[in-house]
N, C-alpha and C positions, 0 to 999 in steps of 0.2 A: 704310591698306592695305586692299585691297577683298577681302572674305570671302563666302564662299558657293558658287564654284567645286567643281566637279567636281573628284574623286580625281584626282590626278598620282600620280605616281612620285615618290621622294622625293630624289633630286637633280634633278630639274626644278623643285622648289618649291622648292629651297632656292636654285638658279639666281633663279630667280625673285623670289625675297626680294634677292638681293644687286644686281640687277637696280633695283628700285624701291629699294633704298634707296640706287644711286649717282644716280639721279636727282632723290633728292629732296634727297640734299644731306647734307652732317656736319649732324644736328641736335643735342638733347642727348642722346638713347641712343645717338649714333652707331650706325656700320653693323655688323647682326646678324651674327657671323661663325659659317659653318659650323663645327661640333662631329662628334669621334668619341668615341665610346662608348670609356672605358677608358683613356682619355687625359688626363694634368694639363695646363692650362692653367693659369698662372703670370703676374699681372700685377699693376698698379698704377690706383687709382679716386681722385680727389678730387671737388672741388664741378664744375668744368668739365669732369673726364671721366669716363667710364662705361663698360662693358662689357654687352655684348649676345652670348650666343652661342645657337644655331640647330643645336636636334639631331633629325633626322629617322629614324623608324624604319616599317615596316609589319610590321602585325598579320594574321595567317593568323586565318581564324573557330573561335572555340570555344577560342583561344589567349589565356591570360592575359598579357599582357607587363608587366611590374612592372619601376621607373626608380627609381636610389639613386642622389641629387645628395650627394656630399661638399664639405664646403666647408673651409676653415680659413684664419685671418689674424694674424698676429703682433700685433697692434695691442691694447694692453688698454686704449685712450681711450673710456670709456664714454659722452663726449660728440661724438665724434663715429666712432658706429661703423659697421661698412661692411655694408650692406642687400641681401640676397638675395630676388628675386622671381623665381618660378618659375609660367612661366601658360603652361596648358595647353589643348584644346579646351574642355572642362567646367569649369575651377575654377581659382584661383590660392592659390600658394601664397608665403609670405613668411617670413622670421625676420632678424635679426641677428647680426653676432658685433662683438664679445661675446656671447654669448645671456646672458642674467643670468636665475636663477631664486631666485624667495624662498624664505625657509626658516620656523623660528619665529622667533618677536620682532622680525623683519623683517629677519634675516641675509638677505645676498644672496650668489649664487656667480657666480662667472663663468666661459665656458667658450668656448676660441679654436677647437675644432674641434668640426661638427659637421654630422651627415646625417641627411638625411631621406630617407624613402621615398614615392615619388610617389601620389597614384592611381592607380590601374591602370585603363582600358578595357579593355572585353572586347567585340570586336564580335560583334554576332549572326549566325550564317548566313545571313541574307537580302540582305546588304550586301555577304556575302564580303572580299576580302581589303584592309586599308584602313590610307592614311596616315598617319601621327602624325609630330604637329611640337613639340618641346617648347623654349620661348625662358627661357632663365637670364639674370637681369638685375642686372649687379652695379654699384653704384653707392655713394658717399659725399657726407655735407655737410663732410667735411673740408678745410680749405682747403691741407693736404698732401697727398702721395702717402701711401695706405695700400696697403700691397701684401695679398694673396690670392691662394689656390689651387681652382683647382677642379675635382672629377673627378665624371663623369658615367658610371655602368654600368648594365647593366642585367641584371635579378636572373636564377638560375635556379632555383634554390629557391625560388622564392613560394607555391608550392600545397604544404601540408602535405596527409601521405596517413598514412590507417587503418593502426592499428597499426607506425608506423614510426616509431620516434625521430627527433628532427633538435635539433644541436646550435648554438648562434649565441652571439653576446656582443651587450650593450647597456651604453649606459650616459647619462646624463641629459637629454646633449644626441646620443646618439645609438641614439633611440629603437628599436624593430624591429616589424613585424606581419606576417603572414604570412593567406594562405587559405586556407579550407578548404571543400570540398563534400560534401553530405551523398551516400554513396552510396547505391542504389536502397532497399536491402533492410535500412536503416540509421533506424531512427527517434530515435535519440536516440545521444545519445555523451559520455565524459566527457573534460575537456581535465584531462589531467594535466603539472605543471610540478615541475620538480627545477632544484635547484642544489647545491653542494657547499658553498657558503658562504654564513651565516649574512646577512652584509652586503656592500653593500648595499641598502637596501629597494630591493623593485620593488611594481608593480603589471598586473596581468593585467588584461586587458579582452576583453571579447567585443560586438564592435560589427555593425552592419549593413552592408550592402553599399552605405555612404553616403557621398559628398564633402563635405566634407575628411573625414577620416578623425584622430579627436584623440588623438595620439599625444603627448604635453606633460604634464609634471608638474600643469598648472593646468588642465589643460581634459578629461581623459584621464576622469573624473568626468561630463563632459557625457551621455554617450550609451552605453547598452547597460551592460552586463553585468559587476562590476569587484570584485574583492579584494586587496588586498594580502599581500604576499611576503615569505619569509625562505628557507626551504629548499624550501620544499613549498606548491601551492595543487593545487587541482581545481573547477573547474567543468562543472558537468552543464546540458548545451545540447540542447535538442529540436528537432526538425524545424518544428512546429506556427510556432513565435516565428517562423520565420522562411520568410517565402513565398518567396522566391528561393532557398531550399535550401542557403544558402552564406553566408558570414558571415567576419569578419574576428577574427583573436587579436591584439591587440596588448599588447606588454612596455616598461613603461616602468618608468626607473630613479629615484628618487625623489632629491633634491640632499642629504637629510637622512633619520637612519633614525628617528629620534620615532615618527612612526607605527607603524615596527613594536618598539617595546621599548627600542632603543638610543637612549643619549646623545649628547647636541652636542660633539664634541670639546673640551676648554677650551681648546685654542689657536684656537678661530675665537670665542669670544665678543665677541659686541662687532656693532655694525653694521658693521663694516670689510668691504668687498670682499675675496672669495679667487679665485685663481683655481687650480681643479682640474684642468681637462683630461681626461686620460682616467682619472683615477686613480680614480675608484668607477665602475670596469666589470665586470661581472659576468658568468660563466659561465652560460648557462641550454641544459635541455632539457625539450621538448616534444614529450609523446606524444598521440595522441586516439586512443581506443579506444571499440567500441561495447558501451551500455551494456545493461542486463536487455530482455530480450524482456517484451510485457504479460503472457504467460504466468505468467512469475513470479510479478509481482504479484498472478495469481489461485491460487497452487501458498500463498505465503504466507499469503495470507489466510485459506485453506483449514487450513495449519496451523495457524495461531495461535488459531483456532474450535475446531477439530478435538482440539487438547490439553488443551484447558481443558472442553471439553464430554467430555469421559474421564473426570474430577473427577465430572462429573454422574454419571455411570453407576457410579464406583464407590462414589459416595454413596447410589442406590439398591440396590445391590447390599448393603451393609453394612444398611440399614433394612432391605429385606429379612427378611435374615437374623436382624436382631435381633426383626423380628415374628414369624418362624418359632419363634424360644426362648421369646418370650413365651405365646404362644398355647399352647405344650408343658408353659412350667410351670405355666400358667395349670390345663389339662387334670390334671396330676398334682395339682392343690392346693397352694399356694404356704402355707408353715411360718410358726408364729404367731412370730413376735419373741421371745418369754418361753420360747422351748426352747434359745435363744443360736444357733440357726445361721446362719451367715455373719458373727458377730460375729468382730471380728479377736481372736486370742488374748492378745495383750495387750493392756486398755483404759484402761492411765494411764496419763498422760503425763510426758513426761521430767519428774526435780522438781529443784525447784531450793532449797536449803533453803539457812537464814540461820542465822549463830550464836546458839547458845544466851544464850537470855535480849532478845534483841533482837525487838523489837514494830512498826519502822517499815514501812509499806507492807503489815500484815500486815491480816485481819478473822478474825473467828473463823470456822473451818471450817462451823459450822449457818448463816452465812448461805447458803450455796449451796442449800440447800434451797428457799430463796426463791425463786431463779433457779431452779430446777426446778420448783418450780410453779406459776410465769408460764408454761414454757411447755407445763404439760399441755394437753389438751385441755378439762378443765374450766375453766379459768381464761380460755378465749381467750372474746372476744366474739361474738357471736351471727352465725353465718356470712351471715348478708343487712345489717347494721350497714355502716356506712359510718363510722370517725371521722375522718376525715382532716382538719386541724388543720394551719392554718399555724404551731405549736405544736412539733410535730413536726422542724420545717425555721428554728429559730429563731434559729442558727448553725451554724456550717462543720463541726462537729464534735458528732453529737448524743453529750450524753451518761446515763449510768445514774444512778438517783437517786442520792443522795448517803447513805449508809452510815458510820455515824459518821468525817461531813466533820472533815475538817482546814482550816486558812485558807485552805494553800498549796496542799496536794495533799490531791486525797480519795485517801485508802487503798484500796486495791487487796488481791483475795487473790494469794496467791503462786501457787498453782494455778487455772489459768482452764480451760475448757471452754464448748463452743461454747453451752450451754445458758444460758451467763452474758451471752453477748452476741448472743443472738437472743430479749429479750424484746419486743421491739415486736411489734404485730399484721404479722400479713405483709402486709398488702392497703396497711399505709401505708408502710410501706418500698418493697415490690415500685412505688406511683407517687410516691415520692421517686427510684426509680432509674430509671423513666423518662422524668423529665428529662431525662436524659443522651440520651436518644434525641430525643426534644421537640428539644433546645436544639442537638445537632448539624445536624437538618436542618434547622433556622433557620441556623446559622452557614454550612453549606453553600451554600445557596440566594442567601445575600447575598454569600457570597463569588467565586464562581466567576461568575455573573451579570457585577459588571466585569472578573473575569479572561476570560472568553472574550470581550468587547468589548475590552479592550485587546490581548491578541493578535492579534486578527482585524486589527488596526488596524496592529500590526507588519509582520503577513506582508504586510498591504497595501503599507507603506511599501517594503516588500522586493521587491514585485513593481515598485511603479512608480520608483524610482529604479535600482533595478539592483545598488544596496549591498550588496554579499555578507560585508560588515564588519559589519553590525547584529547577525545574531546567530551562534551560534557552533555551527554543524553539524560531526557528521565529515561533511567534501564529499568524502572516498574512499567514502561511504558512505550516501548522499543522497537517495534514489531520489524524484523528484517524483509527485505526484498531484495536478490539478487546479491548485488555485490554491496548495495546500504543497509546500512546498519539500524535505521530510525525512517523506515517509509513513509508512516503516518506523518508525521511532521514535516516532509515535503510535499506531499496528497492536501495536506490541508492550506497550501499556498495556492492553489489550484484557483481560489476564488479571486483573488489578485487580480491574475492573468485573464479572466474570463469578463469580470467586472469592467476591468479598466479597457478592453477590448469593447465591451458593450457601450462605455460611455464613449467611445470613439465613435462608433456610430450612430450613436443621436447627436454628438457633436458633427457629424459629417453630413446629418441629416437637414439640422439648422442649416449651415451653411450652405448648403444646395436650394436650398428656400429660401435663401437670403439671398442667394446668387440670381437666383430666376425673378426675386423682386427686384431687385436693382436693374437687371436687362430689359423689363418691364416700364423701367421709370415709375414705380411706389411711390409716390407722396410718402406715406406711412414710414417706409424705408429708407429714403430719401432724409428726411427732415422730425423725424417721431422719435421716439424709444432710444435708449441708449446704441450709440452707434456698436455695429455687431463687428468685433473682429476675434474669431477663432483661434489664433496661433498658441494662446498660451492654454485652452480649453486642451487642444492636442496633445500639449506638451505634459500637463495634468495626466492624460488619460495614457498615455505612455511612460510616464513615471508609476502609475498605479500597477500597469504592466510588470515593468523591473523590478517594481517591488515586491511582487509575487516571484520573480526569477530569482533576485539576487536574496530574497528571505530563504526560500527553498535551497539555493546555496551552503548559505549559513549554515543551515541544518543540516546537510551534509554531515559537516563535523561542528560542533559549534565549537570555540576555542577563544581565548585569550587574542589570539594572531590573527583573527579572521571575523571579529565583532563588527567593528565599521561595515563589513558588509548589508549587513539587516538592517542600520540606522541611515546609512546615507544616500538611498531615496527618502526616507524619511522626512530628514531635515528639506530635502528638495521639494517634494509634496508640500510641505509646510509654507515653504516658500513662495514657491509660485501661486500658492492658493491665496496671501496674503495679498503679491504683485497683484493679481486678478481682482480681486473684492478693490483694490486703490482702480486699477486700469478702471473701472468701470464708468466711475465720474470726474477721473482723469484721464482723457486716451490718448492727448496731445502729451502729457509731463511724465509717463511712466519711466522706470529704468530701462534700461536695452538690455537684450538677453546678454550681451557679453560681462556688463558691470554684473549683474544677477545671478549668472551661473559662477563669475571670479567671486563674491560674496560666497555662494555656498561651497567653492573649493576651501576656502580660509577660514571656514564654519567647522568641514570636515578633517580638516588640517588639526583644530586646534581638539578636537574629540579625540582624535588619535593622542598628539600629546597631553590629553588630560587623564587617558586611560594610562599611560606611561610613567607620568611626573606627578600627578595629582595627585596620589594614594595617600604621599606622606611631606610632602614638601610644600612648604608655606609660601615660598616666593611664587612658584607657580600661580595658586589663588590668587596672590594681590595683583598679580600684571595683567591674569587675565579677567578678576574682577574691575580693574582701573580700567583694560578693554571693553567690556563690556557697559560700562558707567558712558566713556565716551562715546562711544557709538550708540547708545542710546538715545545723549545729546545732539550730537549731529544728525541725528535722521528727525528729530522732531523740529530740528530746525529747518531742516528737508520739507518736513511734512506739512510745517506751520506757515510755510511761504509757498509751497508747493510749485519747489523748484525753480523759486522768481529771483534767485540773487546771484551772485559773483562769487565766488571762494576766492580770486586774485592769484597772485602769486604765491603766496603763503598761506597751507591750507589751514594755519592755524585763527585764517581769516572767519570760519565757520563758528568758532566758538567766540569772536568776538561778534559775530550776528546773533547769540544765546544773551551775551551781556544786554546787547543792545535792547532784546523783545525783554527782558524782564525790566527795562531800566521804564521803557516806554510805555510798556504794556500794566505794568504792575507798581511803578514810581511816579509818572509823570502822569499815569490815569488807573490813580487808583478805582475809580468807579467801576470800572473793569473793561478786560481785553478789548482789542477789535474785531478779533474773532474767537467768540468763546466758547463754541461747538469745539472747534479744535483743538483750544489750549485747554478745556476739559477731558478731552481725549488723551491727549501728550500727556497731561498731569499725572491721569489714572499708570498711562499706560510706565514714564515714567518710575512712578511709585512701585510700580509691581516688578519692574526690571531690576531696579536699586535694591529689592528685597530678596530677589533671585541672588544677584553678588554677594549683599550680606547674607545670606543663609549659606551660601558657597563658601566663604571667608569666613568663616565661623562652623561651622559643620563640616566640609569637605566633605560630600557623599563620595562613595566609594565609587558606582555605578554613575560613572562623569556621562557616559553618552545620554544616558535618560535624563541625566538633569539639562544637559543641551534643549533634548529631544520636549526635556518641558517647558522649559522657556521661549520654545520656539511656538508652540500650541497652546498656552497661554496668551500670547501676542493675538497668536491668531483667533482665537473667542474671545478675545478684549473687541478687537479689533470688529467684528461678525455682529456683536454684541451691539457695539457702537451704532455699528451700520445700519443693523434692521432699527434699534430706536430712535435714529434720527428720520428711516423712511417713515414711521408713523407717525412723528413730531409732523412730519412734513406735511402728513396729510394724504400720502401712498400707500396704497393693498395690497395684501399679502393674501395673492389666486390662491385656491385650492389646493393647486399641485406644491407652489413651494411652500406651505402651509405645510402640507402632509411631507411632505420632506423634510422638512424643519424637525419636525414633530419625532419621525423616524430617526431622525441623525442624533436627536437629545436620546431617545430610550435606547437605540442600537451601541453609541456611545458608551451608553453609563454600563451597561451587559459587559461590551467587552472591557473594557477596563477593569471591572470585576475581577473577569477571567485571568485578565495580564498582570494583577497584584495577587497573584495566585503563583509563586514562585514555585518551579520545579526544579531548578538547577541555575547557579551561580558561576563562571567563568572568575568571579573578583575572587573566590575561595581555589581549597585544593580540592581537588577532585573525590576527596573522601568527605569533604567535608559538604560538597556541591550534593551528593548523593545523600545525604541527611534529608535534603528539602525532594527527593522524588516520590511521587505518588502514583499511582494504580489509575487505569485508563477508566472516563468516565462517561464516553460516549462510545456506541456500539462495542463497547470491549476494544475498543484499539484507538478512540482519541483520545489525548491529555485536555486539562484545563488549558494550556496553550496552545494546541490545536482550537479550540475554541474559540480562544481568543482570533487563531489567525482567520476563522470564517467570519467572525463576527466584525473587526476591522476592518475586512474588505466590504462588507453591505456596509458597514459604517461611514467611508472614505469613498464609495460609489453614493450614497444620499448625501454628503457634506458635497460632493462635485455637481450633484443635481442642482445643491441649494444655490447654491453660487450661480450656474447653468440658465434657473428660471428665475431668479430672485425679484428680477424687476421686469418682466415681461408684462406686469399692470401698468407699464411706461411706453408700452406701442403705439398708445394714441395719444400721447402727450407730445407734445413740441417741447424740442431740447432749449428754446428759452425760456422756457416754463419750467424745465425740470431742474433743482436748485441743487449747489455741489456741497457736500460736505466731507 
């Protein structure tokens, strides 16, 4: 038949079609019969006959006409089933019924009814108003009659419109997509989709203004822009992606829910054919609404600077002020030590005494003498000396000479004071601790280095396949920038990096005033206050750092593969903050950054295999609850000798030092311990650890890294907890400033926490199922509740660094024999 002719009207061409084909003769398509729109046609197809129908429509300019061919055929002979072809001016289209779609393991479905939606032309104004011819070609290699039905309409809801709901149903083999165009004043918009029922699966697509257009469970992945469904998706579409302003949504129904969470029913297991029909159809609506003006995103970024630079200001403010008091008391003449003023009114500490007659764990009282003058100032080495001795750092745990040694345990007095374990020179200590600074930003540098190469590499894959399933945004709350995909939720890491940079320089600022008092020769400095060494403060503040880098990361993409990112400064921060609050009134006995940072490698070691094996496997739990059980014992043995014994040859020598304190402590005096500050400490902290494993070994949470991540911050507020009520047992003040920091860290705390049990998306689920929990942005229009959270836990984590920072600064005019250790 001869093509290229001039526009007719569309009963002259179809004249005309019936025309040539009675002159050509019954071939095998036999003769095209004219079609109405809206009408069943109802017949029979084998190997010698065939069906041809001829449906003619014209298009007005600027008008979309969009054509929905139903088909259906009783026949479930999957070898010889009856073939639909549908050819248009531009493109042809085909399928079968049976349609048969695979599932897993190579289940197949089969399905007797179904429709498709055509292409649509759109002619241009310059062509003005023009004919369409659309030929439905129904044919079989059966060598019986298979009968079929077929109905031809055409759509009038095809163009989806801003702000307006529209409701439809789909289902496997009867796919749906719709149009949309972008309006004038519209740069972006998000496709929001609801359903009422879980299953189901679908898949949402956002394709181009392209022929064929893949609407198919297998192919529907080819092109453009695509997530999968349960109740809820959103995808956020820009103007930019697409130069013809318009773009296609297409909904398809999936033959199986696996993708999204659910199970294969067990009565289809098996390769056996089923045939479903319409019975996984599903209810869907679709809204598109437009999204942030660029405004915003300069209103945001403005805030998120703007908050955190306040920090600044009221950090100079408070320095300030506190040079303003110096300078005054400096002017009035500051009071010698030896008149007692500013000494706290009472300077011994809680005691803890042992039944009469008993001598274990005990030294006679004139040793302390010793430890008092080590640390006068006649006794220290010659202020320009340098001993620094790998001597010093010879194990994980330095400890005090040895005072009429025992095998097992060296003896310990019952009464300790800080003067007892700050006799090392300070200059070797103060660069034993800054290690901890040395070795974090090594570990940073090689860490983040492939972390930001592999995320780049994600968002890449995400840009160029269209996979909105890789990583697991709230897409209610998404806002792109550039080549990412979820700006906000990197913008809002910003306080991290700003924070933890600001407590660097008040840590930088202490230590320059500590430096100029020490070159000075300070009394106060010299022989007062907790002795000051910086290294793990830095280490702190540069962790606080990374952890605004590598959270910001995360978010990149967040994913299954790439979680440990956002937790393991975490666990680190945890850490160190612990080591610090112990360093404080022990500076001689703490751990060395090398045991310290191997602890929190074997921390993040065992998060990763808990996200891996922990899900569903029992043996996992018990090895690494029976880990955590021991190591809980061993550190309290650590803690309760602080660091004064032997492990031997065999480190299973630490737990026969556990038998020993209960046999001694709790058998041989029962009246109670020798030191019962501590073994009340242990006990608590004990109990809570042991309750950690069992709720782990009996629950298995899903989310292994947070339960880590709680057990580690638990410790640490047992721990904080301990600390400040033993300073007021003591008889020690709690200034102003770490008052108001205390104070700020409880209510900034409790906020964000709030915010972060405020789930928007789940990495432990599937991604359809992850998007159930996303929500609508609830600050300026473009932050999440986890955005939130991430401002709020950096003031958070900047006031818990203050508290620790100033904690015991009412110690500056106390003498370290006076100041008592717990």
């Amino acid at each position: 038949m001869a093509g290229g002719a001039a526009p007719v009207s569309g009963a002259l061409l179809c004249a005309l079609l019936w025309v040539v084909a009675e002159a050509v003769g019954d071939g095998p398509g036999g003769s095209p019969a004219p079609g109405a729109f809206g009408r069943v046609y109802r017949g029979a197809v084998n190997i010698s006959a065939e069906r041809v129908y001829a449906f003619a429509y014209s298009s007005e300019p600027g008008q979309v006409d969009a054509v929905r061919v139903y088909v259906n055929s009783s026949s479930e002979n999957l070898q010889y089933p009856v073939l639909f072809v549908v050819r248009q001016q531009k493109g042809v289209l085909s399928w079968q019924v049976p349609l048969i779609f695979r599932g897993l393991y190579q289940r197949t479905y089969n399905y007797q009814e179904v429709s498709r939606t055509l292409c649509p032309s759109e002619p241009t104004p310059e062509t003005g108003p023009s004919d369409q011819v659309i030929f439905v070609d129904v044919a079989s290699m059966a060598p019986f009659n298979i009968t079929y039905e077929l109905l031809v309409t055409r759509l009038e809801n095809f163009q989806l419109e801003t702000n307006k709901a529209f409701n439809f149903t789909a289902s496997p083999s009867q796919p749906q997509y719709f149009l949309y165009k972008f309006p004038q004043d519209v740069d972006s918009v998000i496709i929001k989709v609801v359903s009422d029922a879980v299953y189901p699966c679908s898949v949402v697509s956002v394709q181009d203004i392209v022929c064929p257009v893949y609407d198919l469970d297998h192919n529907v992945e080819f092109n453009g822009v695509y997530q999968s469904m349960t109740k809820q998706a959103a995808i956020t579409v820009q103007r930019k992606d697409f130069p013809g302003e318009q773009f296609f949504v297409v909904f398809v129904i999936k033959p199986e829910d696996y993708a999204c969470g659910g199970s294969v029913p067990s009565s289809i297991h098996g390769n056996v054919n089923r045939t479903w029909n319409l019975q996984r159809t599903k209810n869907l609506q679709v809204m598109i609404v437009p999204s942030i003006k660029k405004s915003i995103y300069v209103q945001a970024m403005f805030f998120s600077f703007l908050s955190f630079l306040s920090f600044y200001l009221g950090s100079v403010v408070v320095a300030f002020v506190h040079y303003i008091r110096v300078r005054r008391k400096a002017s009035a003449g500051r009071l010698s030590p030896e008149d007692g003023s500013g000494i706290m009114t009472s300077s011994h500490p809680i005691t803890a005494g042992t039944p009469e007659g008993s001598s274990y764990g005990a030294i006679d009282e004139s040793s302390s003498s010793g430890g008092r003058q080590l640390s006068s100032p006649e006794r220290r080495p010659p202020a320009g000396s340098d001993t620094d001795s790998s001597v010093e750092e010879e194990s994980d745990f330095d400890t005090m000479p040895e005072i009429e040694s025992d095998k097992n345990v060296i003896r310990t007095k019952v009464f300790l004071y800080l003067s007892d374990l700050s006799r090392k020179d300070r200059r070797i200590v103060s660069k034993k601790y800054k290690i901890y600074f040395w070795n974090i930003i090594t570990i940073a540098v090689f860490y983040a280095l492939p972390v930001i190469q592999l995320v780049i590499t994600y968002q890449t894959v995400v840009n160029v396949t269209g996979n909105q399933d890789i990583c697991y945004y709230n897409f209610l709350c998404a806002h792109p920038l550039g080549v990412l995909s979820a700006f906000n939720n990197i913008l809002s890491n910003v306080g991290h990096m700003l924070l933890g940079f600001l407590f660097l320089l008040i840590v930088l600022r202490r230590d320059i005033l500590h430096r100029r008092a020490m070159e000075m020769k300070d009394i106060y400095t010299l022989d007062y206050g907790i002795p000051k060494h910086f290294g793990l403060f830095y280490a702190m503040g540069i962790a606080l750092m990374m952890e605004g880098v590598l959270s910001a990361c995360y978010h990149v993409c967040p994913n299954y593969s790439n979680f440990q990112f956002d937790t393991s400064f975490m666990y680190m921060i945890a850490g160190l903050c612990m080591l610090k609050l112990y360093q404080t009134r022990h500076p001689d006995i703490n751990a060395s950054a090398y045991s310290a940072y191997a602890s929190f490698a074997v921390v993040i070691c065992l998060a990763v295999l808990g996200v891996v094996f922990g899900k569903n496997d029992m043996w996992f739990w018990v090895i690494f609850s029976m880990i955590h059980v021991l190591a809980s014992l061993a550190l309290s043995t650590q803690i309760y000798y602080m660091g004064r014994f032997k492990i031997g040859k065999c480190y299973l020598g630490i737990f026969r030092r556990v038998a020993m304190v209960l046999y001694t402590d709790c058998i041989q005096q029962c009246s109670r311990p020798m030191y019962m500050d501590r073994m009340v400490l242990l006990i608590v902290g004990n109990l809570v650890n042991w309750s950690f494993a069992i709720f782990g070994l009996v629950y298995r949470p899903r989310d292994f890294a947070s339960y880590i991540l709680g057990i580690f911050i638990c410790n640490l507020l047992l721990y904080l907890a301990f600390y400040i009520i033993m300073k007021l047992r003591s008889s020690e003040k709690l200034l102003p400033i770490p008052l108001f920091c205390i104070v700020a860290t409880a209510v900034v705390w409790a906020a964000a926490l709030y915010f972060f049990f405020q789930t928007l998306s789940s990495w432990e689920e599937t991604p359809a199922e992850s998007r159930e929990k996303n929500r609508p942005c609830i600050l300026l229009g473009f932050f999440d509740d986890h955005d939130v959270w991430h401002f709020l836990s950096a003031a958070a984590l900047f006031f818990s660094f203050l508290v620790l920072l100033t904690l015991d600064d009412d110690l500056d005019v106390v003498r370290r024999d006076k100041i008592p250790v717990f």
